[in-house]
C-alpha positions as CSV (number, residue, x, y, z in Angstrom):
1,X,0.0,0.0,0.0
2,X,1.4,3.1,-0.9
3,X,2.2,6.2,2.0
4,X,0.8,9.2,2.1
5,X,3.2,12.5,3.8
6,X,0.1,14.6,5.0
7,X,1.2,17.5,6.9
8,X,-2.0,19.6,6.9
9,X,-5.3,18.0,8.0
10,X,-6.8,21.0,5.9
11,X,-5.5,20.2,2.8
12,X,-6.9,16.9,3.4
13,X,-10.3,18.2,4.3
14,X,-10.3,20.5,1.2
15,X,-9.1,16.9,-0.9
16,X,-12.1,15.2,0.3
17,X,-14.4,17.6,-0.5
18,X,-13.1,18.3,-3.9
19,X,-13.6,14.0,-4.5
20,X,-16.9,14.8,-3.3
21,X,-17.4,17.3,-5.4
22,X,-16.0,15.4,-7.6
23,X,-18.6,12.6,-7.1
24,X,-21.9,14.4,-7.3
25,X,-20.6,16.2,-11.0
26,X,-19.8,12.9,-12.3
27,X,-23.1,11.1,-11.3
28,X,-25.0,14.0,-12.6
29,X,-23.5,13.5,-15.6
30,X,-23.8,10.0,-16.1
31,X,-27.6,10.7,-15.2
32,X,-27.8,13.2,-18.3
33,X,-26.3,10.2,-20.3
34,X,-29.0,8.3,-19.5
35,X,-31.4,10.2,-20.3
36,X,-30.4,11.1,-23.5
37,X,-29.6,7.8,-24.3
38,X,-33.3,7.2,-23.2
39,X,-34.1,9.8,-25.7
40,X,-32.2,8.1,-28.2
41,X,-34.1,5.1,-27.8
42,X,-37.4,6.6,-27.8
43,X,-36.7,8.2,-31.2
44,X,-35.7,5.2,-33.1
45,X,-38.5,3.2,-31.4
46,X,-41.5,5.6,-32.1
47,X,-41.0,8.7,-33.0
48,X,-39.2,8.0,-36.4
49,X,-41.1,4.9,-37.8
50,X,-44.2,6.9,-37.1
51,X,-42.2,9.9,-39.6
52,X,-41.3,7.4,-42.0
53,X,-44.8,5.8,-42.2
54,X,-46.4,9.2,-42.5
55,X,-43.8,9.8,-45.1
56,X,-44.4,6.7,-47.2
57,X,-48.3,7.2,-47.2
58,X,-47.0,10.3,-48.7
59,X,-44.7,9.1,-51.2
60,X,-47.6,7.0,-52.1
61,X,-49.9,9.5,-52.9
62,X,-47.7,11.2,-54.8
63,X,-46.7,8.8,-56.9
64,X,-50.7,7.4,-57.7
65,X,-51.2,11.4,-58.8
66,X,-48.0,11.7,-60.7
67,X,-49.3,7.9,-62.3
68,X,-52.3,9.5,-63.2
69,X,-51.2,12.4,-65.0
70,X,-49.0,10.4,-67.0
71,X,-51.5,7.8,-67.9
72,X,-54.0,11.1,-68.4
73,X,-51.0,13.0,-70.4
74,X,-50.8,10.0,-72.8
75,X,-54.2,9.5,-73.4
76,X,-54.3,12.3,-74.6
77,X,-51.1,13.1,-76.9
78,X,-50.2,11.2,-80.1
79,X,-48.0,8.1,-80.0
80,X,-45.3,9.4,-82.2
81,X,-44.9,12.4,-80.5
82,X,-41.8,11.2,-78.1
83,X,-41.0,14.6,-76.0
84,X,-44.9,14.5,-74.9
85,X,-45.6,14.3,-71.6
86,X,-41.8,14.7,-70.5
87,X,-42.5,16.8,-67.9
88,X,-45.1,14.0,-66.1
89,X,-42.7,11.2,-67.0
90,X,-40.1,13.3,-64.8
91,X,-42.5,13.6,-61.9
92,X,-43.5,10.2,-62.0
93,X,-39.4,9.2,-61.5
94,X,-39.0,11.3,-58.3
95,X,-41.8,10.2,-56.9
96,X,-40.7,6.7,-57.8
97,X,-37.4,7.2,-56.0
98,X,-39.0,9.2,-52.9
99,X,-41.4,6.2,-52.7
100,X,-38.1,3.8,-52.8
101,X,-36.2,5.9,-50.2
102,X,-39.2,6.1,-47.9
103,X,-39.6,2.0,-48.5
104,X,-36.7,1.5,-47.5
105,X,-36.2,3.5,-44.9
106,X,-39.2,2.3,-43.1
107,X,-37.6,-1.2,-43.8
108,X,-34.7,0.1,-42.0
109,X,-35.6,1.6,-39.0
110,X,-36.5,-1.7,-37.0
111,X,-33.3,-3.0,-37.3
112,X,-31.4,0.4,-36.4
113,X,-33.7,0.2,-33.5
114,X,-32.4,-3.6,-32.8
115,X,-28.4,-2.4,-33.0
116,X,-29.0,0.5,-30.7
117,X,-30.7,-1.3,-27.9
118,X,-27.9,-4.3,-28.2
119,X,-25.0,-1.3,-28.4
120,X,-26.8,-0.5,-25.2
C-alpha cells in the first residue's frame, strides 16, 4: 500500500471535499447520459417509424397522382410524339425514388432500432 506524507489536515479536508465534489458532478452527468440515451431510444422506437410511415403514405400519394397524370397526359397526346408528356414522366421518376427511399427506410428503422438497444 502506498504512503501518504500529509502534513495539513486542511489540505486533506479540502481533498475530500473536492472527490466529493468530484462525485456528485460525475453522477450527474452519467444521469444526463442516460437520459439522453433514453431519448435516443425513444426516437428510433416511435417517434421515427411513425415519420417514416407518414412519409411513405405520402410518397404513395404522390406517386398514384403523378401515375395519373402520365397515364392522363398520354391518353391524350399522339404516339409518335416522343417529348410529350416529359414533364409527367419526370415527376413520376422522383416520386418513384421518394417512394423507394421512404420503403426502404421504413424497412430500415427496426433493425437500427435492434443495434442500438444491443449497443446499449
Amino acid at each position: 500500500m502506498a504512503k501518504a506524507n500529509v502534513q495539513s489536515i486542511d489540505a486533506l479536508e479540502r481533498f475530500a471535499r473536492a472527490i466529493g465534489a468530484l462525485s456528485d458532478a460525475s453522477g450527474k452527468n452519467s444521469d444526463d447520459i442516460r437520459d439522453q440515451f433514453q431519448r435516443v431510444s425513444v426516437w428510433l422506437a416511435k417517434e421515427l417509424p411513425e415519420y417514416w410511415a407518414d412519409q411513405l403514405r405520402i410518397a404513395q400519394k404522390r406517386w398514384n397522382q403523378a401515375r395519373e397524370d402520365l397515364l392522363r397526359c398520354q391518353a391524350k397526346s399522339r404516339a409518335e410524339d416522343e417529348t410529350s408528356c416529359m414533364f409527367e414522366r419526370k415527376a413520376l421518376e422522383r416520386a418513384t425514388a421518394r417512394r423507394q427511399l421512404c420503403e426502404l427506410r421504413v424497412r430500415m428503422i427496426p433493425q437500427l432500432a435492434q443495434q442500438w438497444e444491443q449497443f446499449l
